[in-house]
C-alpha positions as CSV (number, residue, x, y, z in Angstrom):
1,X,34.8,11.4,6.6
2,X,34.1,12.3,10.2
3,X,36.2,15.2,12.1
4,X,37.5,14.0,15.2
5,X,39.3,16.8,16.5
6,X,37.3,18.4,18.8
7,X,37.4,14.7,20.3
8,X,41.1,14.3,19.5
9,X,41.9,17.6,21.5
10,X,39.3,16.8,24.5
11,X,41.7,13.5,24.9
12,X,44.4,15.6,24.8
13,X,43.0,17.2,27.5
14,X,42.2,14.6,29.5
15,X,45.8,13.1,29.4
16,X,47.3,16.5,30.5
17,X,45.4,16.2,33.3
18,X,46.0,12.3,34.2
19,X,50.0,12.8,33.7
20,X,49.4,16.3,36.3
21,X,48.4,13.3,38.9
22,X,50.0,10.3,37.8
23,X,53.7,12.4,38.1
24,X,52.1,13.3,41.2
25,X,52.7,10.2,42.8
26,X,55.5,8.7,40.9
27,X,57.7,7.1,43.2
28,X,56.3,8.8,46.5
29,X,57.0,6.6,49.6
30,X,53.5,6.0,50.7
31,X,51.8,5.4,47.7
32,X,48.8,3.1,48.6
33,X,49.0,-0.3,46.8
34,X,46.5,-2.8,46.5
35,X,45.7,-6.0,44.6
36,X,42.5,-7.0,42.5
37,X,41.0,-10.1,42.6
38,X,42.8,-11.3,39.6
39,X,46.3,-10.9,41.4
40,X,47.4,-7.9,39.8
41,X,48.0,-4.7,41.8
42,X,46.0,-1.1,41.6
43,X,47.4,1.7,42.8
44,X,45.8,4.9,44.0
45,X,47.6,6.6,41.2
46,X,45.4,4.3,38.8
47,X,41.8,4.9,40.7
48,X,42.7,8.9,40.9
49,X,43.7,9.5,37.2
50,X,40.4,7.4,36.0
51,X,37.9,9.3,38.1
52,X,39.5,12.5,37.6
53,X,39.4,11.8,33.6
54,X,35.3,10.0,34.5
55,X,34.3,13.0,36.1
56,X,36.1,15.6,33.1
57,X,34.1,13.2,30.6
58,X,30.8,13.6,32.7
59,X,31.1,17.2,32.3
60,X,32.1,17.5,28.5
61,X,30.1,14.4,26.9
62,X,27.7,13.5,29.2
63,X,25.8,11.5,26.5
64,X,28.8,9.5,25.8
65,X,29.5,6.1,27.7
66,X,32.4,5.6,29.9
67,X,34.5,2.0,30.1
68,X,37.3,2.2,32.7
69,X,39.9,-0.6,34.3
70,X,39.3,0.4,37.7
71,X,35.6,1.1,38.1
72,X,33.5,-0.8,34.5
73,X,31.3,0.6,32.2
74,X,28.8,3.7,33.2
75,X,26.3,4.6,30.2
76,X,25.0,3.8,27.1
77,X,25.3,4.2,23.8
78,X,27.0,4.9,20.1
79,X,30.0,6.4,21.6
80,X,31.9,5.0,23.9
81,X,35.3,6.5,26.1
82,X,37.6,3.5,27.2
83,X,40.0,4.3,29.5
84,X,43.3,2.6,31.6
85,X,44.5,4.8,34.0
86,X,48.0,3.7,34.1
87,X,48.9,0.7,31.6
88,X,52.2,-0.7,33.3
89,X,51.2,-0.4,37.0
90,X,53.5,-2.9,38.0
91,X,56.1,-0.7,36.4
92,X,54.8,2.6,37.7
93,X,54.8,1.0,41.9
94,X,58.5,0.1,41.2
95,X,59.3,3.1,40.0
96,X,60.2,2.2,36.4
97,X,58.8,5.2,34.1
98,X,57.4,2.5,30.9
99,X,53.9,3.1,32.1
100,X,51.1,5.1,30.1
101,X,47.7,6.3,30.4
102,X,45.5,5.3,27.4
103,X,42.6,7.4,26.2
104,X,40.1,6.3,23.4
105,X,36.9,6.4,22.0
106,X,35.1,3.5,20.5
107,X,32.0,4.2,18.0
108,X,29.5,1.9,17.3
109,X,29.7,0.3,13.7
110,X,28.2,-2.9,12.1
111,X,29.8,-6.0,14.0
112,X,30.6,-3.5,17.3
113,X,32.2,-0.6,18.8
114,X,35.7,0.3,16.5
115,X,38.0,3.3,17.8
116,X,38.1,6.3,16.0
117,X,39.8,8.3,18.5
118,X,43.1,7.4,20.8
119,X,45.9,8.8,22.8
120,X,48.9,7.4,24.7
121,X,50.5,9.3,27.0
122,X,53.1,8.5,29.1
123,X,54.8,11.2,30.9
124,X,57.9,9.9,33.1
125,X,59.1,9.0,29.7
126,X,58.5,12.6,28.1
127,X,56.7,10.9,25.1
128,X,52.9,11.1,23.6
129,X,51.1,9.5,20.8
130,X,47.9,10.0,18.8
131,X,45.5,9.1,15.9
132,X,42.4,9.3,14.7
133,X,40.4,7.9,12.3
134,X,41.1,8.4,8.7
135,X,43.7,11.2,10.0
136,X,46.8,9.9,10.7
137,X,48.8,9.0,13.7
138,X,51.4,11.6,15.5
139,X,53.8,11.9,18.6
140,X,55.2,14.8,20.0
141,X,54.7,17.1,22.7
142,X,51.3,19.0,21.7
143,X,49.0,18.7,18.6
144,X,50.6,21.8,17.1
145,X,54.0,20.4,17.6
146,X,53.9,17.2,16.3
147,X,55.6,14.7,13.7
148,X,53.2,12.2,11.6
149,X,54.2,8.2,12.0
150,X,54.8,5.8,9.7
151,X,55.5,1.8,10.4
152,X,58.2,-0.1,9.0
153,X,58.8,-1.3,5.3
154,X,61.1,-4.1,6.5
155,X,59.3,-7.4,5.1
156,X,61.5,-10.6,5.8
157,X,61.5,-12.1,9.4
158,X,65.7,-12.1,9.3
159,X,65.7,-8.2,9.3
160,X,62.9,-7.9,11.9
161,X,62.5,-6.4,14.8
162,X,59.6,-8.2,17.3
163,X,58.9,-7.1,21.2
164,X,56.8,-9.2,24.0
165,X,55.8,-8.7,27.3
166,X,57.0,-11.9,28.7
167,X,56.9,-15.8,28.0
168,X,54.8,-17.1,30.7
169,X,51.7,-16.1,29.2
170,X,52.9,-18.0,26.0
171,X,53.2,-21.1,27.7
172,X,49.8,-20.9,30.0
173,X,48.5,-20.9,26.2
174,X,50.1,-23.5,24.7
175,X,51.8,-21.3,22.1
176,X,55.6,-21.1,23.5
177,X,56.7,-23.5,20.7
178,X,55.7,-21.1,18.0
179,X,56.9,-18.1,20.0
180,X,60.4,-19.4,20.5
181,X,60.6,-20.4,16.9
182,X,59.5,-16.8,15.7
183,X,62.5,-15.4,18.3
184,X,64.8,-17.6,16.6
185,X,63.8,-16.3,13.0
186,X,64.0,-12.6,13.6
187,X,66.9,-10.5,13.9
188,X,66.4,-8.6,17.5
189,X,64.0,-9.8,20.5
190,X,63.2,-7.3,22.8
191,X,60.6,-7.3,26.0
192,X,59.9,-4.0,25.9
193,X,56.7,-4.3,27.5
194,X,52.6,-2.5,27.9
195,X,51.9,-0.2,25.5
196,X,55.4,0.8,24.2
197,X,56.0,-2.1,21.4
198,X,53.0,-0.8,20.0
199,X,54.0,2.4,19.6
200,X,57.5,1.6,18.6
201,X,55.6,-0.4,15.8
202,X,54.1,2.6,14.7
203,X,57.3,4.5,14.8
204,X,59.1,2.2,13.0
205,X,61.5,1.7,15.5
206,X,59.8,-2.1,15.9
207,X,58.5,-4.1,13.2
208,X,56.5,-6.7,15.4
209,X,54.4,-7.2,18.5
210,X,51.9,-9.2,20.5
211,X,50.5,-10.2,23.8
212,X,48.5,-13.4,24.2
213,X,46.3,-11.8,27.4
214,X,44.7,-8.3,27.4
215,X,42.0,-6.5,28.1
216,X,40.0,-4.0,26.2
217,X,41.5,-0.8,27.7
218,X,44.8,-1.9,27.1
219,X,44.4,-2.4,23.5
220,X,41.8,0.4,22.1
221,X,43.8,3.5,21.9
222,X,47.4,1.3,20.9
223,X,44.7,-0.4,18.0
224,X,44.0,2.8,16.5
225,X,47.6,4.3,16.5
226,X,49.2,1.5,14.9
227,X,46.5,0.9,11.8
228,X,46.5,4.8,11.3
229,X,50.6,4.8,10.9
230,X,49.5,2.2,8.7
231,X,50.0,-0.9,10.3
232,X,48.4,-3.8,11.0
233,X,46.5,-4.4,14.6
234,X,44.6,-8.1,15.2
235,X,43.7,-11.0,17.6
236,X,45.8,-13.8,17.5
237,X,42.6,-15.0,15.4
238,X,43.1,-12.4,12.8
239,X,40.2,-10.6,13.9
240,X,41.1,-7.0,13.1
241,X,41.0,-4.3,16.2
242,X,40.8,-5.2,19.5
243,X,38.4,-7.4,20.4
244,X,39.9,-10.9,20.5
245,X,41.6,-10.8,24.2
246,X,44.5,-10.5,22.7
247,X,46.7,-8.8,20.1
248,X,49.2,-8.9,17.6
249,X,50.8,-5.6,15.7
250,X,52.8,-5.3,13.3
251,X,54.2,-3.1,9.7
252,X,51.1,-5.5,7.7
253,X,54.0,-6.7,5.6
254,X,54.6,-9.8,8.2
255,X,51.6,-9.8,9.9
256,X,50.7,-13.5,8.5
257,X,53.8,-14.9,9.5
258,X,53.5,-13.3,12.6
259,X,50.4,-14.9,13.3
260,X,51.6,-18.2,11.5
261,X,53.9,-18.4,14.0
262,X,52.2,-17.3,17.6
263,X,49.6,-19.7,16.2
264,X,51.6,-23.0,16.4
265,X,50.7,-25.3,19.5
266,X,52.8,-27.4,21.8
């Protein structure tokens, strides 16, 4: 089995220094905000952390590939970084600490790239999580100070847990039937929100997640955290990892009625 922890600790690396300049900025009065073509907003915060963590990369892989939110993909080949600055901008220009930057690297397998490497870091909150491949996944304050993750063993709907991000994207999709009826069948709803569901799923503090719209970057370090705590991390199709556009997490014991459910049209 590979060793990832020279990689591990070089992401580690980069995250101390994106949360240096992300913190930074935090709720400063003239931070610069801007909005991208799709309607959602960009900080300077965001295009700051990401060249700061490029030009790190650049330095200490150059061979490797680079695929970033604010500025696309830069290289080629097996091994690939993919990076969002600040998951939860809209959170982090309000001044609402749930935001995180998200630091992974993909490898190229049979089928595509699949993470092997990731790290979540999200500093206003004082909290950090890791995995890599075939070595667990961990949260603490430092590699050497760290406490190994485990999902949930809850395994009926009526006891669970689930978190979202919000409806609208339900409805755009024609799956707010089946989401609403998967609220009603679970014990607690909560819209916690980015990247923090995910890691509450592989915790254990959450037993069920999804999103119906995301992006690459958002997904490939959360993907590789939640299967290493040994959970379950798909599309809505059931495609496993984070390919499909969008995702659904979970403890694997109720993965298929999660997806049974967010699969139901209107």
């Amino acid at each position: 089995m590979p060793d990832y922890h020279d990689d591990l600790r070089l992401a580690h690396v980069l995250a101390d220094a994106a949360d240096a300049a992300t913190m930074a900025r935090f709720k400063a009065l003239d931070l610069k905000v801007e909005t991208k073509p799709d309607m959602t907003p960009v900080s300077e915060a965001d295009k700051a952390a990401e060249e700061l963590i490029r030009g790190q990369l650049q330095r200490a892989r150059p061979r490797d590939a680079i695929l970033g939110e604010e500025y696309g993909i830069e290289g080629t080949g097996p091994r690939r970084w993919v990076i969002d600055p600040i998951d939860g901008t809209k959170n982090y220009v309000r001044g609402v600490p749930v935001w995180a930057t998200l630091i992974a690297l993909m490898e190229a397998v049979e089928g595509g790239y699949q993470p092997v490497v990731g790290v979540v870091s999200a500093p206003a909150l004082g909290r950090r999580w890791w995995a890599a491949k075939g070595h667990g996944a961990y949260t603490g304050r430092s590699l050497t100070s760290a406490s190994r993750m485990h999902v949930s063993k809850v395994s009926t709907l009526s006891d669970a847990s689930f978190a979202y991000s919000s409806i609208g994207g339900w409805e755009e999709q024609g799956r707010l039937n089946g989401f609403l009826d998967l609220t009603r069948e679970v014990w607690r709803t909560r819209a916690y929100g980015d990247f923090w569901p995910y890691m509450m799923v592989a915790e254990g503090s959450v037993d069920l997640c999804a999103e119906p719209e995301l992006s690459l970057w958002d997904m490939a370090a959360t993907a590789i955290v939640v299967t290493e705590a040994g959970g379950s991390f798909t599309g809505l199709d059931g495609r496993p990892g984070p390919h499909s556009g969008n995702a659904a997490a979970s403890n694997g014991l109720l993965h298929d009625e999660l997806l049974g459910y967010l699969n139901e049209r209107n």
